[in-house]
N, CA, C and O atoms as CSV, one atom per row, in Angstrom:
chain,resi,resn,atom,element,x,y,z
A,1,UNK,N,N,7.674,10.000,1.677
A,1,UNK,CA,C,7.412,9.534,0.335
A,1,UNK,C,C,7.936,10.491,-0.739
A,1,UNK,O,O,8.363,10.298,-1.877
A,2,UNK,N,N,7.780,11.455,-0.082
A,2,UNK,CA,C,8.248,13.007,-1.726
A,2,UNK,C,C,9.998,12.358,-1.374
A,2,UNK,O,O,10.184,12.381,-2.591
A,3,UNK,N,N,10.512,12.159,-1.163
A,3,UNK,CA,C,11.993,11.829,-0.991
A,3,UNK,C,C,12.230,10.218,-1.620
A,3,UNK,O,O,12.867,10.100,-2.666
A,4,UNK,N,N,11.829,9.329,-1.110
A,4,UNK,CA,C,11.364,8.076,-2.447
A,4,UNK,C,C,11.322,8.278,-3.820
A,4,UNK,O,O,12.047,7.829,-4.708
A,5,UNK,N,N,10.139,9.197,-3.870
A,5,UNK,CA,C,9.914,9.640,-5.264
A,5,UNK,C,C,11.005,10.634,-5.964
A,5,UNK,O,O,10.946,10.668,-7.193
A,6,UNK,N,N,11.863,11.339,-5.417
A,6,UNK,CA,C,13.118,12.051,-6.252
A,6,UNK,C,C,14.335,11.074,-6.185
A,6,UNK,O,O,15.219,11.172,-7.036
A,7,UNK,N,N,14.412,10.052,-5.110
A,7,UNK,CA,C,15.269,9.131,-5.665
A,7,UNK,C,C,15.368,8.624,-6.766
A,7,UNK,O,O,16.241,8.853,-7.603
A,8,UNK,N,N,14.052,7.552,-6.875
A,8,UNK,CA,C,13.487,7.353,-8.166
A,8,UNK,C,C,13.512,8.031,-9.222
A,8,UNK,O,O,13.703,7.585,-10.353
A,9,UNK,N,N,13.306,9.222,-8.900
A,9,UNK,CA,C,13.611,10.466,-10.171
A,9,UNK,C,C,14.907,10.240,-10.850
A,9,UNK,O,O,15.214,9.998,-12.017
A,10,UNK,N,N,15.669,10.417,-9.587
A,10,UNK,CA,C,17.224,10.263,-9.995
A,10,UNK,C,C,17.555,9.124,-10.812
A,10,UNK,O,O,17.786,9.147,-12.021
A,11,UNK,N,N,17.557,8.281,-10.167
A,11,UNK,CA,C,17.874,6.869,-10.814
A,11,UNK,C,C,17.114,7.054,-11.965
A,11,UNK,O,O,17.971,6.783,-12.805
A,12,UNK,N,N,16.191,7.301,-12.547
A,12,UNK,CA,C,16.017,7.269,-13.997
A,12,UNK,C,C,16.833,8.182,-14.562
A,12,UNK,O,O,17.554,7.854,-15.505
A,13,UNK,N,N,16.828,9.220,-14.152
A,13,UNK,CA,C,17.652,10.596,-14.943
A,13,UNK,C,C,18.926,10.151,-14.832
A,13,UNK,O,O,19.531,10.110,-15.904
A,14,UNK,N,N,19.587,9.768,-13.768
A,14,UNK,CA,C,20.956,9.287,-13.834
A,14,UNK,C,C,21.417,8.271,-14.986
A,14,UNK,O,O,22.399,8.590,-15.655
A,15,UNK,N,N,20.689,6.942,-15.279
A,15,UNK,CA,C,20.908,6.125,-16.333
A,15,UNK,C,C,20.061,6.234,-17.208
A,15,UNK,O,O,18.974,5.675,-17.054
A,16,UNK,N,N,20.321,6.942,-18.295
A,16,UNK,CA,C,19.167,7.157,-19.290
A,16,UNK,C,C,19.648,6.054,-20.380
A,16,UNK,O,O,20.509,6.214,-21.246
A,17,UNK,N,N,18.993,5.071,-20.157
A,17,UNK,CA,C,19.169,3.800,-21.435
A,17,UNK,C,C,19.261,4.606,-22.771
A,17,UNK,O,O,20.394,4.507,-23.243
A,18,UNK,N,N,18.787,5.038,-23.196
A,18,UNK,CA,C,18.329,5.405,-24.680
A,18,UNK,C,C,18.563,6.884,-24.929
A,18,UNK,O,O,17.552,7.579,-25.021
A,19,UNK,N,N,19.862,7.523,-25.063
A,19,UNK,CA,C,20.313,9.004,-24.431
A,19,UNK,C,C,19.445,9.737,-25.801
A,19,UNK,O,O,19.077,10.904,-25.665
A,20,UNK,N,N,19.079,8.834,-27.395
A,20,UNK,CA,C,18.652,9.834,-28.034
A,20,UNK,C,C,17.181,9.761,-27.860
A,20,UNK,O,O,16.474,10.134,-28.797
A,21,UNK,N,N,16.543,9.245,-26.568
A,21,UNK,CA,C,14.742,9.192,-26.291
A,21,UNK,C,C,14.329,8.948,-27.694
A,21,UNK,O,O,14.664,9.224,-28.846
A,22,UNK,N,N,13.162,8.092,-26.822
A,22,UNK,CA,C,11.702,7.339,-28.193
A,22,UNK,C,C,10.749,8.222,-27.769
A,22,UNK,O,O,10.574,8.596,-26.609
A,23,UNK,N,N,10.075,8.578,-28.845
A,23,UNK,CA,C,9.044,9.088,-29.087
A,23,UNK,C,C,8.080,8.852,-27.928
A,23,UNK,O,O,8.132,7.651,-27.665
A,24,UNK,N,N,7.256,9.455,-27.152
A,24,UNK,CA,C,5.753,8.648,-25.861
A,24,UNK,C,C,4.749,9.496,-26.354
A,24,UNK,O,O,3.581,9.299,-26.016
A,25,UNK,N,N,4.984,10.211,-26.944
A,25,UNK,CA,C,3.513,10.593,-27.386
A,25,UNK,C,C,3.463,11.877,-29.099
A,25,UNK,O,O,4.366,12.196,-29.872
A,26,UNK,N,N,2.325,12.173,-29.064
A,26,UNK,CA,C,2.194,12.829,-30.114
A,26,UNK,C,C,2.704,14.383,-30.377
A,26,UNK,O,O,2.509,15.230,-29.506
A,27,UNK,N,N,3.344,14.704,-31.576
A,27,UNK,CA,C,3.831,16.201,-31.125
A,27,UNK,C,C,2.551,17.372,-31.692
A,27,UNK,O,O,2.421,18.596,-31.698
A,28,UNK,N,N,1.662,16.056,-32.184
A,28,UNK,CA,C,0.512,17.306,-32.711
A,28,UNK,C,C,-0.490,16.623,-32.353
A,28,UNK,O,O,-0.218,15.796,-31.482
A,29,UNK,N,N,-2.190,16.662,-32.894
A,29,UNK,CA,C,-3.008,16.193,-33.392
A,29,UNK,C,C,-2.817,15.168,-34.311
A,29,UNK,O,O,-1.924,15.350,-35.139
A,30,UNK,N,N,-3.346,14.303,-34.348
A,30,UNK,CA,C,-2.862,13.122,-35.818
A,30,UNK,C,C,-4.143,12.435,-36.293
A,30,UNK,O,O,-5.079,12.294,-35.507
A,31,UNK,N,N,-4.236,11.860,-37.971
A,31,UNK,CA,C,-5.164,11.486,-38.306
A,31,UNK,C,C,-4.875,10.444,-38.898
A,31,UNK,O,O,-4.602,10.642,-40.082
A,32,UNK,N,N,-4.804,9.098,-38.475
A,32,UNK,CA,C,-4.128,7.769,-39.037
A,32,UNK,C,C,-5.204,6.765,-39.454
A,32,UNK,O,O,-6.163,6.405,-38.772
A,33,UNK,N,N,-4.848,6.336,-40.820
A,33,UNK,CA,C,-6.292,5.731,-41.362
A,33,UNK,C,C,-7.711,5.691,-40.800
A,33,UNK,O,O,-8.415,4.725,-40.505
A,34,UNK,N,N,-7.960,7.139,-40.724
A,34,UNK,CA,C,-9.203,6.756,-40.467
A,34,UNK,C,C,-9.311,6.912,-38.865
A,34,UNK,O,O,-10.462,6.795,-38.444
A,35,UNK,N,N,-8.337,7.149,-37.919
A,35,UNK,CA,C,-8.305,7.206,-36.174
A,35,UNK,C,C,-8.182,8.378,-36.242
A,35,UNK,O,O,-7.843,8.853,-37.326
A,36,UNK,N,N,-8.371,9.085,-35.320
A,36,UNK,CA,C,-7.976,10.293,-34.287
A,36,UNK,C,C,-7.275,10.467,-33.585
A,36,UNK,O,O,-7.729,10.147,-32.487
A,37,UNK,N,N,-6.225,10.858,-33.519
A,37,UNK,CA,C,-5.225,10.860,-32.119
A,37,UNK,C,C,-4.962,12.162,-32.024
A,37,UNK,O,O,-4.625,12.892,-32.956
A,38,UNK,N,N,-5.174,12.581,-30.463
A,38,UNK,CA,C,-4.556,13.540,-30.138
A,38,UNK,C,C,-3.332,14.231,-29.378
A,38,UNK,O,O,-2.370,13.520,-29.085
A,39,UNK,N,N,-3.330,14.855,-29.225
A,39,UNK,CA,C,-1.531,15.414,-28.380
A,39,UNK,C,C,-1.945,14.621,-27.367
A,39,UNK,O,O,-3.093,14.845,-26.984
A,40,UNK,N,N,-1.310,13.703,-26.785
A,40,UNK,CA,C,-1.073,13.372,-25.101
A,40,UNK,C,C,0.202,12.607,-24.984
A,40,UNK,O,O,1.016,12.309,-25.859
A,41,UNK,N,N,0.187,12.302,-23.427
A,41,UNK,CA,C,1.298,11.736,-22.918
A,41,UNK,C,C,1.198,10.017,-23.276
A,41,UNK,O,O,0.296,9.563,-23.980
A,42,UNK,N,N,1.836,9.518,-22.916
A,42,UNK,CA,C,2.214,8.299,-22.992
A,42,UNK,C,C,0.841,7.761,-22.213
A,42,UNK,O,O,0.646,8.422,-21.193
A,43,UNK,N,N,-0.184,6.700,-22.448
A,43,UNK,CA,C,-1.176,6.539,-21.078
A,43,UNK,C,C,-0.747,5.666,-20.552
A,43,UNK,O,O,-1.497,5.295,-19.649
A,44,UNK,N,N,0.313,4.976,-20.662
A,44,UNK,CA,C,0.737,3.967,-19.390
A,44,UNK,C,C,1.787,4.886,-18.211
A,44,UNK,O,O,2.202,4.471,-17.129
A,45,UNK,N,N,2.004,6.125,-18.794
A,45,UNK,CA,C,2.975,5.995,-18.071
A,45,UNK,C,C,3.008,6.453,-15.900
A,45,UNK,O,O,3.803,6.317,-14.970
A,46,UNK,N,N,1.527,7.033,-16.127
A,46,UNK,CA,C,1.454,7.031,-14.416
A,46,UNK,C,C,1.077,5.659,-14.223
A,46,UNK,O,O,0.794,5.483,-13.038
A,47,UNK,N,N,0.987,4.861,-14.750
A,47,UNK,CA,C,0.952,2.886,-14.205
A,47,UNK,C,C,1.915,2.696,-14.068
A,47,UNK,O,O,2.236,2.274,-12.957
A,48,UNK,N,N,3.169,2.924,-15.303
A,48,UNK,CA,C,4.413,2.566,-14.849
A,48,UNK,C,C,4.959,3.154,-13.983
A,48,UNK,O,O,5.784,2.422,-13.437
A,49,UNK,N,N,4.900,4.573,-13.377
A,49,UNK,CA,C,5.607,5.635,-12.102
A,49,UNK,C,C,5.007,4.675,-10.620
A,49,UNK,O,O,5.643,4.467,-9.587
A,50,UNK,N,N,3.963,4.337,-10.869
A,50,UNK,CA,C,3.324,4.179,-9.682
A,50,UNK,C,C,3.593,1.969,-9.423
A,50,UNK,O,O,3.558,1.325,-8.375
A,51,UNK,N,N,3.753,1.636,-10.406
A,51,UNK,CA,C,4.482,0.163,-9.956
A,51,UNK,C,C,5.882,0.138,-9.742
A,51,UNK,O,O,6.319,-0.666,-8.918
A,52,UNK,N,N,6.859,1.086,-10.512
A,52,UNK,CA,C,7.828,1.453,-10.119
A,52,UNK,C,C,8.362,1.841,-8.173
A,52,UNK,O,O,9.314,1.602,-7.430
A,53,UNK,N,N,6.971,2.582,-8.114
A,53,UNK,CA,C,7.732,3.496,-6.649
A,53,UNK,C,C,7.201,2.305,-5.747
A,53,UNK,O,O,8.008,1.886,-4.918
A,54,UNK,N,N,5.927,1.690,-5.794
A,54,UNK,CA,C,5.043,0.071,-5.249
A,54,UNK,C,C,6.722,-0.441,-5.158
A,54,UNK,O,O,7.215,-0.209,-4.055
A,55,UNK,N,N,7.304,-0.852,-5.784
A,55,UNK,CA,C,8.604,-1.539,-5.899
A,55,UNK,C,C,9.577,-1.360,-5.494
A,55,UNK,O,O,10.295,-2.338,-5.288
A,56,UNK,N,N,10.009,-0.171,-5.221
A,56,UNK,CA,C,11.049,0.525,-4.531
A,56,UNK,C,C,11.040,0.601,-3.466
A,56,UNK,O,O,12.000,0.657,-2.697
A,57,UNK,N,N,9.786,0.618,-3.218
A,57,UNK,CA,C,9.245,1.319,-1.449
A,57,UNK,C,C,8.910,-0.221,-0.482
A,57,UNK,O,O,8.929,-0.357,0.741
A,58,UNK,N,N,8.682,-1.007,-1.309
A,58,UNK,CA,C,8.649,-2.365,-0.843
A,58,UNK,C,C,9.637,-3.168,-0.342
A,58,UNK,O,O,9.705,-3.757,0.736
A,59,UNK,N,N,10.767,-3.089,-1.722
A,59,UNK,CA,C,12.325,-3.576,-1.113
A,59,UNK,C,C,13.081,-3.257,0.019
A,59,UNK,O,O,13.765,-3.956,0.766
A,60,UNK,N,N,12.630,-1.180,-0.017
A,60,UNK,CA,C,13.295,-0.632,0.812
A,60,UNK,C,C,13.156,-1.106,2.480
A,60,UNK,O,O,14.006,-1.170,3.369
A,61,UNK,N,N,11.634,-1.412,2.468
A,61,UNK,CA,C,10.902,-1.459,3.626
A,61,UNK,C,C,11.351,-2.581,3.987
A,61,UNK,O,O,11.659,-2.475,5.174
A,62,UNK,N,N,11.558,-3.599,3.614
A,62,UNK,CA,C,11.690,-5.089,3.941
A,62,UNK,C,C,13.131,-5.733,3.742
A,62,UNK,O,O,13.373,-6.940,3.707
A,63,UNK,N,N,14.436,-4.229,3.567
A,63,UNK,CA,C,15.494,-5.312,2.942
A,63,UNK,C,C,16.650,-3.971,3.204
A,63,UNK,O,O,16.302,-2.804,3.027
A,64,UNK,N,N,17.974,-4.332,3.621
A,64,UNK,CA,C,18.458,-3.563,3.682
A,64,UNK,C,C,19.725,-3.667,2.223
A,64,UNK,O,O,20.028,-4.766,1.760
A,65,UNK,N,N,20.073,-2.907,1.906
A,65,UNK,CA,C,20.920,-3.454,0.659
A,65,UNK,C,C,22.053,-3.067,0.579
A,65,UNK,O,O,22.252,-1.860,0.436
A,66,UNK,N,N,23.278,-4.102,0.657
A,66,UNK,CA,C,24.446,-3.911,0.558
A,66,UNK,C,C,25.381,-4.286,-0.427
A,66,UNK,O,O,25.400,-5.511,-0.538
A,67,UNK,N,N,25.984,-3.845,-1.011
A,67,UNK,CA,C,27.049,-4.330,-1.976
A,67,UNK,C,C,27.444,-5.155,-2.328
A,67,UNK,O,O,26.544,-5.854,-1.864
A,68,UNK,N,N,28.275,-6.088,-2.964
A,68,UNK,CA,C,29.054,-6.963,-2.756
A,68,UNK,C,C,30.347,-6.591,-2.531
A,68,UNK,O,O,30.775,-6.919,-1.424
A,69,UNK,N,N,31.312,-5.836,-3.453
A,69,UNK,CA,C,32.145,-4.870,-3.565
A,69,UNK,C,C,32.565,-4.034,-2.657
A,69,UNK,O,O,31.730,-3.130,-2.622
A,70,UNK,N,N,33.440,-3.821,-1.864
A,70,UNK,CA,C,33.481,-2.545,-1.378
A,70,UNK,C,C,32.560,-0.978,-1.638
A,70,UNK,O,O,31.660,-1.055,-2.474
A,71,UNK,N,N,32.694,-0.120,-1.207
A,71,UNK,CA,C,31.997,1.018,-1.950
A,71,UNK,C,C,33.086,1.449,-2.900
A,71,UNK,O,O,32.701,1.760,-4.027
A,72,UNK,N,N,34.012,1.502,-2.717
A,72,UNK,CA,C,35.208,2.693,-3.329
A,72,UNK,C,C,35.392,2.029,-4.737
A,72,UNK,O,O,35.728,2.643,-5.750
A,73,UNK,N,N,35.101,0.574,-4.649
A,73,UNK,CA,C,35.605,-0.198,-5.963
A,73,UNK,C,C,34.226,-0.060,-7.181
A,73,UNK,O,O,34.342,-0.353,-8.371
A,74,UNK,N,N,33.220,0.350,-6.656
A,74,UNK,CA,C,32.139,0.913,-7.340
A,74,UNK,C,C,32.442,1.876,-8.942
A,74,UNK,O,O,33.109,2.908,-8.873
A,75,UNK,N,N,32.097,1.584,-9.774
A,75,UNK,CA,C,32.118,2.233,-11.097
A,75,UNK,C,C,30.615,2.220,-11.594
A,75,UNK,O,O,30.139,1.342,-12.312
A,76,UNK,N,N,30.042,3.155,-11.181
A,76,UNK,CA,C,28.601,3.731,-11.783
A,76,UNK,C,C,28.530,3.961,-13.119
A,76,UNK,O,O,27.517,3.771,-13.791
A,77,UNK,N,N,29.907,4.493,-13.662
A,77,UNK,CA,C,29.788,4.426,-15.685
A,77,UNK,C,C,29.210,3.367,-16.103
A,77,UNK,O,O,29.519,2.235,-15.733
A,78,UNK,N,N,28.071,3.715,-17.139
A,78,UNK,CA,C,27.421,2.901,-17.937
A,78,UNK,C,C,28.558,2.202,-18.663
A,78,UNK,O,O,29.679,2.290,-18.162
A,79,UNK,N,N,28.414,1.606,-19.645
A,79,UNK,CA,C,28.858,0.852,-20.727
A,79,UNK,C,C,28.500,1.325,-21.723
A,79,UNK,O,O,27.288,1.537,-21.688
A,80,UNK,N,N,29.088,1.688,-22.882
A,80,UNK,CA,C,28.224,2.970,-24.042
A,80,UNK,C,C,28.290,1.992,-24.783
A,80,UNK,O,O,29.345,1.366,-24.881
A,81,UNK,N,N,27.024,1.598,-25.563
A,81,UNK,CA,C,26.648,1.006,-26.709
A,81,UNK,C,C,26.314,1.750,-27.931
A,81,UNK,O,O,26.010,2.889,-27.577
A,82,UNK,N,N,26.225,1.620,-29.315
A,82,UNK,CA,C,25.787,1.878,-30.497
A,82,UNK,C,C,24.512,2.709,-30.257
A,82,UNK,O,O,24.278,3.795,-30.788
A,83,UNK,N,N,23.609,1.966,-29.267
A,83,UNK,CA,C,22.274,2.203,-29.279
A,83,UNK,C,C,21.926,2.773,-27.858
A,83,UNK,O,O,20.880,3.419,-27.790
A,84,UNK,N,N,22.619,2.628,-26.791
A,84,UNK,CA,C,22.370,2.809,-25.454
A,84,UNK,C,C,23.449,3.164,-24.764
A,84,UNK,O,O,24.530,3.346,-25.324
A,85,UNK,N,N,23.283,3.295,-23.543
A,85,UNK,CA,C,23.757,3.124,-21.976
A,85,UNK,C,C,23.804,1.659,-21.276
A,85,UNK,O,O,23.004,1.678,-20.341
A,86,UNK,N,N,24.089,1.098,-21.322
A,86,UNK,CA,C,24.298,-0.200,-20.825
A,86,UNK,C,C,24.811,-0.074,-19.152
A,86,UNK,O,O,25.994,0.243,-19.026
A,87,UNK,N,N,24.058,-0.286,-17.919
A,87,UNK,CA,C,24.471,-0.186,-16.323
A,87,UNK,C,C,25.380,-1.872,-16.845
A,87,UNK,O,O,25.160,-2.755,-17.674
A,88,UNK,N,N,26.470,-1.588,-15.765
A,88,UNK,CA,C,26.946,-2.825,-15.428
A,88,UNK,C,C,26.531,-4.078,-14.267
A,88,UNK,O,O,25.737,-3.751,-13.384
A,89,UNK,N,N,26.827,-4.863,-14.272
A,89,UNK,CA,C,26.280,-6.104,-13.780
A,89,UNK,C,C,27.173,-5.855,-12.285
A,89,UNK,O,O,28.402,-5.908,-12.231
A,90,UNK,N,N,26.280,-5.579,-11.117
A,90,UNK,CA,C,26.791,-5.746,-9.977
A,90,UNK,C,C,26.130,-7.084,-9.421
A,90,UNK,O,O,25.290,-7.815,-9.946
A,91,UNK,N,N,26.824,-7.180,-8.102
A,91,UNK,CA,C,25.342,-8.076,-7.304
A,91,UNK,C,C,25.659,-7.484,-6.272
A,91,UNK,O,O,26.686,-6.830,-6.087
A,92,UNK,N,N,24.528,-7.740,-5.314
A,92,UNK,CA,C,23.983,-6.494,-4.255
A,92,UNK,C,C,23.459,-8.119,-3.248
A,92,UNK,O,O,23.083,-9.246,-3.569
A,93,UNK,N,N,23.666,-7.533,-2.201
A,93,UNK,CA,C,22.864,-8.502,-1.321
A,93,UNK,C,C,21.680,-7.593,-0.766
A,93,UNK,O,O,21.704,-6.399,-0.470
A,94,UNK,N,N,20.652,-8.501,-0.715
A,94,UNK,CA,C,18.979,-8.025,0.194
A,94,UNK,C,C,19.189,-8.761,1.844
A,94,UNK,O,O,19.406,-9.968,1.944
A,95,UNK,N,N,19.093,-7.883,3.034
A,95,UNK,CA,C,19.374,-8.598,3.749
A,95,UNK,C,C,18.134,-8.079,4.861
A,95,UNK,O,O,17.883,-6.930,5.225
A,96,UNK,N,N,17.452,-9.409,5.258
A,96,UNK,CA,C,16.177,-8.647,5.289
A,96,UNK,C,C,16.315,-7.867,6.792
A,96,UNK,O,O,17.308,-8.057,7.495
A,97,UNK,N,N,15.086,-6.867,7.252
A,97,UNK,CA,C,15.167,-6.337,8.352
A,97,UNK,C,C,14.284,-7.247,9.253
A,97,UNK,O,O,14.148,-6.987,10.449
């Protein structure tokens, strides 16, 4: 599983949609009409790590995945947008085990 989970690592770090990052949490204490907020992390975000890897580890288990493409004809460069990283549109076959 610790090897799942740095894949996963990768693949996010590898395509970073949004190269100038959004804001997930607070850089101080904050006092917004009247609320309290304090420094923390994002609170969804161990829900999202943990349906993420649920997902990964599921496909993996049940599907073997192959290309459509050759390997060599593969181009991993994003697509650079105004606003993003854009992955390109492959298709992949699931072929189950």
């Amino acid at each position: 599983m610790p090897f799942t989970d740095a894949v996963i690592h990768e693949m996010q770090r590898f395509i970073d949609l949004i190269p100038m990052g959004v804001a997930r949490k607070t850089t101080r204490d904050v006092e917004f009409r009247g609320y309290y907020i304090p420094k923390r992390n994002c609170m969804g975000e161990a829900l999202a790590r943990m349906e993420i890897f649920l997902l990964v580890v599921t496909i993996l288990q049940n599907f073997a995945l192959e290309p459509e493409l050759p390997r060599e004809d593969l181009d991993l460069r994003p697509d650079v947008s105004g606003i993003g990283n854009l992955p390109k549109p492959y298709k992949m076959a699931f072929i189950p085990r």
